[in-house]
N, CA, C and O atoms as a Maestro MAE file, in Angstrom:
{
 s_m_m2io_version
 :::
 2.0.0
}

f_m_ct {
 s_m_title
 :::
 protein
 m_atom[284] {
  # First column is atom index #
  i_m_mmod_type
  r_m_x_coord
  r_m_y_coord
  r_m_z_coord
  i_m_residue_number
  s_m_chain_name
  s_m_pdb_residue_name
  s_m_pdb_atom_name
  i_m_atomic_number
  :::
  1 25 -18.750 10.386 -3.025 1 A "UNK " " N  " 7
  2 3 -17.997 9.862 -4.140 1 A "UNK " " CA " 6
  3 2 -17.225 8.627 -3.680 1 A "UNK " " C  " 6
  4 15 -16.299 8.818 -2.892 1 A "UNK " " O  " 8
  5 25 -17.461 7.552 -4.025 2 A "UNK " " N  " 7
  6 3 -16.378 6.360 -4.014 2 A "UNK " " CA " 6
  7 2 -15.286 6.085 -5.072 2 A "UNK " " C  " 6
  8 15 -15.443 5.997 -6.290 2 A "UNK " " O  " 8
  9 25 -14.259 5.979 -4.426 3 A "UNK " " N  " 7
  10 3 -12.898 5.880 -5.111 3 A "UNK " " CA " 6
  11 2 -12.886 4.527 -5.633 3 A "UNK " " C  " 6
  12 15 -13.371 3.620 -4.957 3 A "UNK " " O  " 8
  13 25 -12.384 4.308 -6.762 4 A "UNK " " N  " 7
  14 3 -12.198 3.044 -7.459 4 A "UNK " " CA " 6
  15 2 -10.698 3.072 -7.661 4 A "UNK " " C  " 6
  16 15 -10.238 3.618 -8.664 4 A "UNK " " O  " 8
  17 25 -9.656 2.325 -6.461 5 A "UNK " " N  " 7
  18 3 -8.672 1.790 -6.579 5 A "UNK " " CA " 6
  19 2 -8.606 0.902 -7.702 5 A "UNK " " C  " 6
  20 15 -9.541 0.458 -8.368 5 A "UNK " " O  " 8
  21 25 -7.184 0.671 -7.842 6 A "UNK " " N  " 7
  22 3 -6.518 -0.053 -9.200 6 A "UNK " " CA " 6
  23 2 -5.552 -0.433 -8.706 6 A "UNK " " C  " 6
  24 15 -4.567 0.237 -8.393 6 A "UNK " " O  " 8
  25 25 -5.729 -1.593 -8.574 7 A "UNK " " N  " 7
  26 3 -4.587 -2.659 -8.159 7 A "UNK " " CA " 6
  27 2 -3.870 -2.854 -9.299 7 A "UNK " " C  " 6
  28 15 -4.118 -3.076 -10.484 7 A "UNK " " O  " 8
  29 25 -2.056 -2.578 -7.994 8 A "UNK " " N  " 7
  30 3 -1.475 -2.817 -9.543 8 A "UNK " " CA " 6
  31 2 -1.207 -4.188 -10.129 8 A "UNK " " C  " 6
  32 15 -1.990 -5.103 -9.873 8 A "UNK " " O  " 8
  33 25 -0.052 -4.404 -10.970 9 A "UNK " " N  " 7
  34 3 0.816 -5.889 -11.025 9 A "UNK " " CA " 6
  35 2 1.104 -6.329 -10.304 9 A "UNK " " C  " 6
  36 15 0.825 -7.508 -10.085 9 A "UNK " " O  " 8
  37 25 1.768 -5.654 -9.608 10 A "UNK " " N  " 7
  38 3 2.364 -6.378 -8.384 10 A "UNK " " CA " 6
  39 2 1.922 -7.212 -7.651 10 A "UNK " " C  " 6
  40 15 0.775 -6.993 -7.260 10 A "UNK " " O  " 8
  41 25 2.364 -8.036 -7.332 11 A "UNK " " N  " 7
  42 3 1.562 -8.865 -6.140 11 A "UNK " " CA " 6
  43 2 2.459 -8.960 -4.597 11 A "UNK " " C  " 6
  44 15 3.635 -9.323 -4.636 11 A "UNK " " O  " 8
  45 25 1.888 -8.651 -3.442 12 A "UNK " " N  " 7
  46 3 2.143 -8.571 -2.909 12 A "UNK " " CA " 6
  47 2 1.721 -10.111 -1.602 12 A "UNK " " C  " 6
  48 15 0.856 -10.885 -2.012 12 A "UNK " " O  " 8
  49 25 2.127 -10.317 -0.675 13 A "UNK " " N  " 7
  50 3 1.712 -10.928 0.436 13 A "UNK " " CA " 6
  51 2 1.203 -10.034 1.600 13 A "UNK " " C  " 6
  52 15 -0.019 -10.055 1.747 13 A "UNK " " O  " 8
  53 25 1.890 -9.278 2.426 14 A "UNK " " N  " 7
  54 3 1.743 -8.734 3.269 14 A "UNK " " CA " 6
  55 2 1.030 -7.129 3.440 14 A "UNK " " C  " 6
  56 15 0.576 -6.541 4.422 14 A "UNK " " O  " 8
  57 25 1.169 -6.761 2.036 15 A "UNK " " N  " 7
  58 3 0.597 -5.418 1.523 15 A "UNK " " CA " 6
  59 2 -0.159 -5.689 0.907 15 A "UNK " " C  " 6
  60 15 -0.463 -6.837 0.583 15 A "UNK " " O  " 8
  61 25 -0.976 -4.066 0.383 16 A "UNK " " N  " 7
  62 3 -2.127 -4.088 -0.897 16 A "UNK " " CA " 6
  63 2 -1.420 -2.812 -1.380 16 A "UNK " " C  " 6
  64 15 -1.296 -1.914 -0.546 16 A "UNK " " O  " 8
  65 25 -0.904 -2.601 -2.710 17 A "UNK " " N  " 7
  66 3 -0.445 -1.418 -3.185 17 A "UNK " " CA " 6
  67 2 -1.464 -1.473 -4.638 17 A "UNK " " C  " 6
  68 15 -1.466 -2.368 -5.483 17 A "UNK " " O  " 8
  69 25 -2.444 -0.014 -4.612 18 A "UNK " " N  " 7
  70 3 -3.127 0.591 -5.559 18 A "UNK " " CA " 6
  71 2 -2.620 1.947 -5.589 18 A "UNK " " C  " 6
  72 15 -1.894 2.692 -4.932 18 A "UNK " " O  " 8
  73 25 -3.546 1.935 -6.973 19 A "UNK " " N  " 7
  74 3 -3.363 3.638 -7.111 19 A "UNK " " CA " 6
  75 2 -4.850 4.474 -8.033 19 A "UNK " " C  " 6
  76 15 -5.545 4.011 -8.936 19 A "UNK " " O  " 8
  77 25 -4.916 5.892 -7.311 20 A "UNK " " N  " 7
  78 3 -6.096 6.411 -8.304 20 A "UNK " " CA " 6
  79 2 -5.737 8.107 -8.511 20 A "UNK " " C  " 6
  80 15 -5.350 8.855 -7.614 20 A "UNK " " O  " 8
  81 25 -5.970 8.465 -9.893 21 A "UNK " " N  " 7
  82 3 -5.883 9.783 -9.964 21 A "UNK " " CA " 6
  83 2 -4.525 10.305 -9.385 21 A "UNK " " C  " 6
  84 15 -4.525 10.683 -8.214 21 A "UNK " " O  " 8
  85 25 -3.520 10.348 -10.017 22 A "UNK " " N  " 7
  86 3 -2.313 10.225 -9.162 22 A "UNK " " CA " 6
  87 2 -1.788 10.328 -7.683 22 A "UNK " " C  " 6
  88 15 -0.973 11.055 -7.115 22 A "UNK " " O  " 8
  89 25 -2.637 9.250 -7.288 23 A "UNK " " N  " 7
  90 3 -2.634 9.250 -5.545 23 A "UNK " " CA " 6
  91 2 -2.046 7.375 -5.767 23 A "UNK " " C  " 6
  92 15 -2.256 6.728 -6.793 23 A "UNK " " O  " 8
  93 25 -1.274 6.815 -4.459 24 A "UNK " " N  " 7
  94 3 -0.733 5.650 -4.704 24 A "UNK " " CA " 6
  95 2 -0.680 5.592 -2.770 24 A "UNK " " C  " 6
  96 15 -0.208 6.172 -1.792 24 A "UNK " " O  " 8
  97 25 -1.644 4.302 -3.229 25 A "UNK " " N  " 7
  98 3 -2.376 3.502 -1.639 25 A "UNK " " CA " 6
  99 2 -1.013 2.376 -1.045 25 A "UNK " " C  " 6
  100 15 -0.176 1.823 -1.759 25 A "UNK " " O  " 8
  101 25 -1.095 2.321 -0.123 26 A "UNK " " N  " 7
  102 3 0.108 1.328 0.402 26 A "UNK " " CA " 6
  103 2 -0.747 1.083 1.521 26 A "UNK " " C  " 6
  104 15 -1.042 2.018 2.266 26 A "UNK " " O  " 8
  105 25 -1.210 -0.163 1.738 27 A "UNK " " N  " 7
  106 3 -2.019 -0.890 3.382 27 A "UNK " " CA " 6
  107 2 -1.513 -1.905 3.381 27 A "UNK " " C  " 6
  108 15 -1.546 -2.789 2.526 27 A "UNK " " O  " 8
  109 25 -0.757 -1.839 4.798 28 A "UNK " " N  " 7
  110 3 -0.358 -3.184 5.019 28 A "UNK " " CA " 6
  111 2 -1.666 -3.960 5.739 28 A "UNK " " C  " 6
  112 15 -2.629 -3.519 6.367 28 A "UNK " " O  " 8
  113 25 -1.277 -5.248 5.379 29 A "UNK " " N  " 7
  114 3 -2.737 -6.355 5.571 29 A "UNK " " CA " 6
  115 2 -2.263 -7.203 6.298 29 A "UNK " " C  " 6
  116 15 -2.009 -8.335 5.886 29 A "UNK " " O  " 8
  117 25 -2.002 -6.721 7.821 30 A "UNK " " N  " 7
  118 3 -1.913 -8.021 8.119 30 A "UNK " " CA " 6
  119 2 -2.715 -7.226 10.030 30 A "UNK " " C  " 6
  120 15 -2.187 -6.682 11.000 30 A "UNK " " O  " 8
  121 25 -3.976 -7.565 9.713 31 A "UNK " " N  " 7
  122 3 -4.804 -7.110 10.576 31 A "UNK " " CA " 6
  123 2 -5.129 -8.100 11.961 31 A "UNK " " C  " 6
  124 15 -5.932 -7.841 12.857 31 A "UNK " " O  " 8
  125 25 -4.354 -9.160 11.854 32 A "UNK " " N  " 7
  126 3 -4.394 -10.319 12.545 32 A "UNK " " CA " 6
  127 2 -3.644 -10.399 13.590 32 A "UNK " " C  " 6
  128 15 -3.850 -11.230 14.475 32 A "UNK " " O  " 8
  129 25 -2.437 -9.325 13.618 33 A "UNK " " N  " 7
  130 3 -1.000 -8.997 14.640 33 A "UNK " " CA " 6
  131 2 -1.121 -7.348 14.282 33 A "UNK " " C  " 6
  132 15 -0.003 -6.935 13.972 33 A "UNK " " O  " 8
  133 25 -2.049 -6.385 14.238 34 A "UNK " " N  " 7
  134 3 -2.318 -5.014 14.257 34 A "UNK " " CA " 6
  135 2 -0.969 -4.385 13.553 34 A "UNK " " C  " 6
  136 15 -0.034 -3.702 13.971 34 A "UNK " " O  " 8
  137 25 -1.402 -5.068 12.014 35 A "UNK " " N  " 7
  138 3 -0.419 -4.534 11.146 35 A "UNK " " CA " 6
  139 2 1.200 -4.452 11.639 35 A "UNK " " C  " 6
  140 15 1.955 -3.617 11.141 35 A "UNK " " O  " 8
  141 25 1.546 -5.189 12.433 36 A "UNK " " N  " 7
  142 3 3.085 -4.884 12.959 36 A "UNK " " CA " 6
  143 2 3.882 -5.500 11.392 36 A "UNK " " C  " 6
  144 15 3.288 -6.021 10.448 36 A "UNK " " O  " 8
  145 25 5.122 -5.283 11.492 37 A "UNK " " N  " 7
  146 3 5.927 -5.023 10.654 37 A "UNK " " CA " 6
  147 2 7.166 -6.216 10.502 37 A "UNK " " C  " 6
  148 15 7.896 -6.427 11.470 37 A "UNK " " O  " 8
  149 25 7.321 -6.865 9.408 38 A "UNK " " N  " 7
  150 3 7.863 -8.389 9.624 38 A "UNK " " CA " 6
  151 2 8.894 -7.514 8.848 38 A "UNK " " C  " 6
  152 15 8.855 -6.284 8.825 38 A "UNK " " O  " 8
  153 25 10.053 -8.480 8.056 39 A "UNK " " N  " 7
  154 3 11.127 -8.279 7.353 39 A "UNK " " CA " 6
  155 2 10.102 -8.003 5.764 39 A "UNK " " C  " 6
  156 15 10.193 -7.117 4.914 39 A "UNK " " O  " 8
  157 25 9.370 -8.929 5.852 40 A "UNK " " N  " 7
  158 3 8.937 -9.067 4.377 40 A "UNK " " CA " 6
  159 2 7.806 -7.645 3.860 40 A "UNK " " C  " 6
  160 15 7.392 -7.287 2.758 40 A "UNK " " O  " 8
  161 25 7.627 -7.187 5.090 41 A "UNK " " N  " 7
  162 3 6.204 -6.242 5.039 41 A "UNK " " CA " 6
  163 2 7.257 -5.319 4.908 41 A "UNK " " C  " 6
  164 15 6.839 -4.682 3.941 41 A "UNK " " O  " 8
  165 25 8.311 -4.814 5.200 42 A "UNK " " N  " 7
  166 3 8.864 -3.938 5.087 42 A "UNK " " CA " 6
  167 2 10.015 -3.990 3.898 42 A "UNK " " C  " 6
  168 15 10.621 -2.923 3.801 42 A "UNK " " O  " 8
  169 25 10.464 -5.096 2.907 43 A "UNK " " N  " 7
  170 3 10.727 -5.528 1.762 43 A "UNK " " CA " 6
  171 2 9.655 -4.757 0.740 43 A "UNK " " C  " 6
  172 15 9.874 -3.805 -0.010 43 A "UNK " " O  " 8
  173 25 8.323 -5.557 0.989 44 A "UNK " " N  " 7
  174 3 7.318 -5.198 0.206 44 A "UNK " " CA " 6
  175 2 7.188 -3.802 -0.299 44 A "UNK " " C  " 6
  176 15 7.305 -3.462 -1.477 44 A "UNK " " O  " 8
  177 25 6.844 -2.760 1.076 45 A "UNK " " N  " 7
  178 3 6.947 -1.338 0.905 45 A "UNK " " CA " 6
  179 2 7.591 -0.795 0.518 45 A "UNK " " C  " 6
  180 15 7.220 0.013 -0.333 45 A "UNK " " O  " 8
  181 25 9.162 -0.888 0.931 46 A "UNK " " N  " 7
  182 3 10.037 -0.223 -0.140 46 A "UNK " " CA " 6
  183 2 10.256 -0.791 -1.951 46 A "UNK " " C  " 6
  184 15 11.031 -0.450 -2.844 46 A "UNK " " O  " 8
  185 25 9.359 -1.593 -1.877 47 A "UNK " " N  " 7
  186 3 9.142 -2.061 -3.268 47 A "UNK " " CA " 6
  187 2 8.087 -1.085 -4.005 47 A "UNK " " C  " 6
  188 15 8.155 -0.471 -5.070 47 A "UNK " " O  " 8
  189 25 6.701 -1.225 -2.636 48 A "UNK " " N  " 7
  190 3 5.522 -0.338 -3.239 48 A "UNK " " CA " 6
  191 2 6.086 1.056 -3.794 48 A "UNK " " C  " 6
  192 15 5.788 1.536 -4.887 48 A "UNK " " O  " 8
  193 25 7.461 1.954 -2.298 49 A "UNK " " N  " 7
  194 3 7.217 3.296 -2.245 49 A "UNK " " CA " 6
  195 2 8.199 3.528 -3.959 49 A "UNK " " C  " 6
  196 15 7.922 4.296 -4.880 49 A "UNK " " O  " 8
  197 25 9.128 2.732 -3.867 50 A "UNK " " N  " 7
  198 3 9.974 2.796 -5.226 50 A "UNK " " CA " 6
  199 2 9.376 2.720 -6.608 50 A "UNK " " C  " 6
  200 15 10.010 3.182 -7.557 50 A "UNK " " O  " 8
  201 25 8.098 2.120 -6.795 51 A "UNK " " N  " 7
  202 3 7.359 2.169 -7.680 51 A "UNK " " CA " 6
  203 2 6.453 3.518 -7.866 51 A "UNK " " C  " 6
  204 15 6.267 3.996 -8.985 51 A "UNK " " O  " 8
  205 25 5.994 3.997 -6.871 52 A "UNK " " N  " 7
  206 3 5.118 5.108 -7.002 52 A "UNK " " CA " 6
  207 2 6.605 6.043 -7.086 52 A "UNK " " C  " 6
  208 15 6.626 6.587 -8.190 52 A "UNK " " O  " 8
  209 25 7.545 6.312 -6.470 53 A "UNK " " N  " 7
  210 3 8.765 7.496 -6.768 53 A "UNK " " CA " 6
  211 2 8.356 7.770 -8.618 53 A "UNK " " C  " 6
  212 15 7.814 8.657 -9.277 53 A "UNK " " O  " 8
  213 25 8.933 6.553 -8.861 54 A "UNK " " N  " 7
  214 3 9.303 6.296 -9.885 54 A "UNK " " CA " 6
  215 2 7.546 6.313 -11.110 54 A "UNK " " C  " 6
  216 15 7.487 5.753 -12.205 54 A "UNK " " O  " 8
  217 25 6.864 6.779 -10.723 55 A "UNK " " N  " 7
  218 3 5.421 6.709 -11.602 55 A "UNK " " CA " 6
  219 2 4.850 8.487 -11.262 55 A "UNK " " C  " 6
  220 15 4.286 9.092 -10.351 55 A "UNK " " O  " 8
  221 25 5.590 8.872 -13.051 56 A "UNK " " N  " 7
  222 3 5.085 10.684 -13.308 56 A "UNK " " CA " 6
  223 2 4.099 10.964 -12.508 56 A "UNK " " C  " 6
  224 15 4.177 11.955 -11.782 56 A "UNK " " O  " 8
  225 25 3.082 10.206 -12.497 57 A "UNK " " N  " 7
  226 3 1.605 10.236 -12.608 57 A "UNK " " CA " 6
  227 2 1.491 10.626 -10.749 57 A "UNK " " C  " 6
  228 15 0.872 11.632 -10.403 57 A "UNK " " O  " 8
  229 25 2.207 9.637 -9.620 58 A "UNK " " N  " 7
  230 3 1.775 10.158 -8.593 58 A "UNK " " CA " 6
  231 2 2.209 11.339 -8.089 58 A "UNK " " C  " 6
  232 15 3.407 11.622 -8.105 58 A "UNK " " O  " 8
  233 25 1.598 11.877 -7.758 59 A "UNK " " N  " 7
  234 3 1.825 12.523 -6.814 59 A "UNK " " CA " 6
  235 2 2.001 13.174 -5.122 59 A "UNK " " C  " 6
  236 15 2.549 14.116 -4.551 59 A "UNK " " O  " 8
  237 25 0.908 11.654 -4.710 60 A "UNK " " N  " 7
  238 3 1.029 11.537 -3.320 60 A "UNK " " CA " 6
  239 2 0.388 9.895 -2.744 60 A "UNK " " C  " 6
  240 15 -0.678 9.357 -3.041 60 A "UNK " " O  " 8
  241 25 1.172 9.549 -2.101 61 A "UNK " " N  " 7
  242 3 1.517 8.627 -1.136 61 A "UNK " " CA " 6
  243 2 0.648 8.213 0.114 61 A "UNK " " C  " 6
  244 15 1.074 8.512 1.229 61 A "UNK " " O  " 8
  245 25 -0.487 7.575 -0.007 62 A "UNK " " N  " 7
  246 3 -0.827 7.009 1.396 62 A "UNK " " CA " 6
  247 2 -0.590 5.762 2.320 62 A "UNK " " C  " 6
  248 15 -1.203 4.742 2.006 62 A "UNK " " O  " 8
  249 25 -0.003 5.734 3.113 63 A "UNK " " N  " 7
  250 3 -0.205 4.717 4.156 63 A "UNK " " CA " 6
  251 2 -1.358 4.477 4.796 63 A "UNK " " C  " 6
  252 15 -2.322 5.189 5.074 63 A "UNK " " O  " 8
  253 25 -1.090 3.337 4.983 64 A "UNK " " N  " 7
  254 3 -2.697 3.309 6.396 64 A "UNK " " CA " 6
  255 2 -2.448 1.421 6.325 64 A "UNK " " C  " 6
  256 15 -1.678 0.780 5.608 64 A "UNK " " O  " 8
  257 25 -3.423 0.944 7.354 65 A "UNK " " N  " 7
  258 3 -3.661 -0.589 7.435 65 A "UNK " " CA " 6
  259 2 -4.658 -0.580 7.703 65 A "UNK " " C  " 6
  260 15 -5.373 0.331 8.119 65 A "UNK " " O  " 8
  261 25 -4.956 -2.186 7.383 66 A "UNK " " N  " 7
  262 3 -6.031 -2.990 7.178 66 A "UNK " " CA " 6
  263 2 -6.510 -3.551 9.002 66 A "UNK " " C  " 6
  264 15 -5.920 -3.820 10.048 66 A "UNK " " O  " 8
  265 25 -8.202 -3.475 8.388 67 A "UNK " " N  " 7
  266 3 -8.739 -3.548 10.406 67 A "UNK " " CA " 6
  267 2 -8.991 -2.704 10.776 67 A "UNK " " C  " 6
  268 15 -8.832 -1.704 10.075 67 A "UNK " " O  " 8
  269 25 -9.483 -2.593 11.970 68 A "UNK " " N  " 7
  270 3 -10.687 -1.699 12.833 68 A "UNK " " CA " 6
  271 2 -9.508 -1.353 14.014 68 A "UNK " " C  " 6
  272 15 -9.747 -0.316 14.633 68 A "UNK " " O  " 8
  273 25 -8.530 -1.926 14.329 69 A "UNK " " N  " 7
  274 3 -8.315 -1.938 15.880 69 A "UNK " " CA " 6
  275 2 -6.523 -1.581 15.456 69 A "UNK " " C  " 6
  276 15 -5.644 -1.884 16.263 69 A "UNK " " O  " 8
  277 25 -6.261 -1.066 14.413 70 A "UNK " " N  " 7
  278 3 -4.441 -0.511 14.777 70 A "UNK " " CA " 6
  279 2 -4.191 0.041 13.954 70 A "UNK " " C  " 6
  280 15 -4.843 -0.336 12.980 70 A "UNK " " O  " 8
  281 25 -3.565 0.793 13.749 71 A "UNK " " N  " 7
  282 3 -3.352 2.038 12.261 71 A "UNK " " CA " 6
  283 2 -3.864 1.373 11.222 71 A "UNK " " C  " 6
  284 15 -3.883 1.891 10.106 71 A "UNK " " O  " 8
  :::
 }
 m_bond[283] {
  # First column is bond index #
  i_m_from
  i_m_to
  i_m_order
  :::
  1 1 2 1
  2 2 3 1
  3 3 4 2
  4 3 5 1
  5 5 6 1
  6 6 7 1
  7 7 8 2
  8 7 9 1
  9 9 10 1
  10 10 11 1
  11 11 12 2
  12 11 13 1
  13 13 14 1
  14 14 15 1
  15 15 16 2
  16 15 17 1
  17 17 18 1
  18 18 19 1
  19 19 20 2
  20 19 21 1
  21 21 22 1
  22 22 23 1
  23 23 24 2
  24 23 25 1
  25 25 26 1
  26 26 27 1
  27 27 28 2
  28 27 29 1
  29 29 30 1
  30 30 31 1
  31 31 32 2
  32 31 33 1
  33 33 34 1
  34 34 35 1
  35 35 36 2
  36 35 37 1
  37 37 38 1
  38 38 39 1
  39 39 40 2
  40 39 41 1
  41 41 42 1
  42 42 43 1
  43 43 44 2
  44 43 45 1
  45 45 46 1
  46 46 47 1
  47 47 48 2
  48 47 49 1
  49 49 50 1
  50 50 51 1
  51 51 52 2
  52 51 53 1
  53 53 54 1
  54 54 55 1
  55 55 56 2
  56 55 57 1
  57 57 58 1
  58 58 59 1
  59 59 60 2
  60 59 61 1
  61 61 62 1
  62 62 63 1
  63 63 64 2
  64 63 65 1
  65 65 66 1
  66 66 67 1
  67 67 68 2
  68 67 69 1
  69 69 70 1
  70 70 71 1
  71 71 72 2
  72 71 73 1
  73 73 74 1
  74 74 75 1
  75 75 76 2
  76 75 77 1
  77 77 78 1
  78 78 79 1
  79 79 80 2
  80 79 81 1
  81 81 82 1
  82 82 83 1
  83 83 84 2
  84 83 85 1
  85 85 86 1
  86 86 87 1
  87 87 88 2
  88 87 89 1
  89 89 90 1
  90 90 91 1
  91 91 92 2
  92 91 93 1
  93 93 94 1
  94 94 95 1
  95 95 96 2
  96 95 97 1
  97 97 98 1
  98 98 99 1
  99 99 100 2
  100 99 101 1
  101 101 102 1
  102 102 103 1
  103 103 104 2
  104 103 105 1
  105 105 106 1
  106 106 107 1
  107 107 108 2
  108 107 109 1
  109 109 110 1
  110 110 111 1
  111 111 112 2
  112 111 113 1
  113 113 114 1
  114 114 115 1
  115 115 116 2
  116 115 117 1
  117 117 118 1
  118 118 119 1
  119 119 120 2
  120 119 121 1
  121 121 122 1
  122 122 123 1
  123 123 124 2
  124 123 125 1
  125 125 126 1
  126 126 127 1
  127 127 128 2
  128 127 129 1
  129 129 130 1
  130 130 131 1
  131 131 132 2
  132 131 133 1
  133 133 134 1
  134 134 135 1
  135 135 136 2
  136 135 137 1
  137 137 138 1
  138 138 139 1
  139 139 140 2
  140 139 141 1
  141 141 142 1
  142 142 143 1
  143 143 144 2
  144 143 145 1
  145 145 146 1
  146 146 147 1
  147 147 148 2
  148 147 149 1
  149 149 150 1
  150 150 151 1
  151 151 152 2
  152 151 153 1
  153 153 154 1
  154 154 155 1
  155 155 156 2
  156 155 157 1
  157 157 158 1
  158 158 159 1
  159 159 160 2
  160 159 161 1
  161 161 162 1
  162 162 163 1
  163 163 164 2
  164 163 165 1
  165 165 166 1
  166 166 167 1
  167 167 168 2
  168 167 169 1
  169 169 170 1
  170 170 171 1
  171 171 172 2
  172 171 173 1
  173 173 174 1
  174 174 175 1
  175 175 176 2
  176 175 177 1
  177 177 178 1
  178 178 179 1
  179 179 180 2
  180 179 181 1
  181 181 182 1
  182 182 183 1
  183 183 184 2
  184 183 185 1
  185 185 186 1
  186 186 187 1
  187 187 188 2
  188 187 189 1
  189 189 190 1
  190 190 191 1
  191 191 192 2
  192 191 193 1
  193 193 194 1
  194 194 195 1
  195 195 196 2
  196 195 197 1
  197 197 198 1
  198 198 199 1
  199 199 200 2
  200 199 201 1
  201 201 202 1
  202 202 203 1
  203 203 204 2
  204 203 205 1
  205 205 206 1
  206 206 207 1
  207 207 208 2
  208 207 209 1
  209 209 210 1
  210 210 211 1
  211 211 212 2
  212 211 213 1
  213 213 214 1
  214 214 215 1
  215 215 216 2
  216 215 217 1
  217 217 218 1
  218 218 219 1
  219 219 220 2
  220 219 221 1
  221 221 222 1
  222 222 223 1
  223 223 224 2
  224 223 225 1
  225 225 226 1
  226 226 227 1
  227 227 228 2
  228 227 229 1
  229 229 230 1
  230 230 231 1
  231 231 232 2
  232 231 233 1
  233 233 234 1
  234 234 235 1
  235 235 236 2
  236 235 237 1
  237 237 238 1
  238 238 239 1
  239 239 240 2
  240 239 241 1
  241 241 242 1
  242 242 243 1
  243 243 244 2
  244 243 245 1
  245 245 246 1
  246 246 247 1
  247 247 248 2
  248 247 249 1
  249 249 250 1
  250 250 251 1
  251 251 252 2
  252 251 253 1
  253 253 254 1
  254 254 255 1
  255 255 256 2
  256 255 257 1
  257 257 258 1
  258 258 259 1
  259 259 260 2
  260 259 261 1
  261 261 262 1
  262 262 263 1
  263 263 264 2
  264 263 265 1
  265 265 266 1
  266 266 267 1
  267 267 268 2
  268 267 269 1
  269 269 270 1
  270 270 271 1
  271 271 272 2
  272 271 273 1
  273 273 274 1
  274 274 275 1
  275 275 276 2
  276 275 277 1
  277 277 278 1
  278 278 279 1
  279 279 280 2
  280 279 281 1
  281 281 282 1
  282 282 283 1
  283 283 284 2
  :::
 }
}
């Protein structure tokens, strides 16, 4: 079965925040410095995680990053 994410409004720089079936994706994208964590990447997320709190519909939360070679 392949999942068909849904990107939301949001727009992000440093993240990708989707969501499917009340599940809500958070990958940070920055696969170029093995996802490490700037001021803004970590702005972003507590933007993503405050949106999914706040959305009936999820119910669970994934992290993960973008790339082959770091979380």
């Amino acid at each position: 079965m392949t999942v068909k994410w849904e990107t939301t409004n949001k727009e992000y720089q440093e993240i990708k925040y989707e969501k499917y079936k009340g599940v809500a994706k958070v990958t940070i994208n920055r696969p170029e410095v093995h996802n490490a964590f700037t001021p803004l990447t970590v702005h972003e997320m507590i933007d993503a995680f405050a949106d999914a709190r706040d959305d009936s519909s999820i119910g669970v939360i994934v992290l993960t990053g973008e790339g082959e070679k770091a979380f």
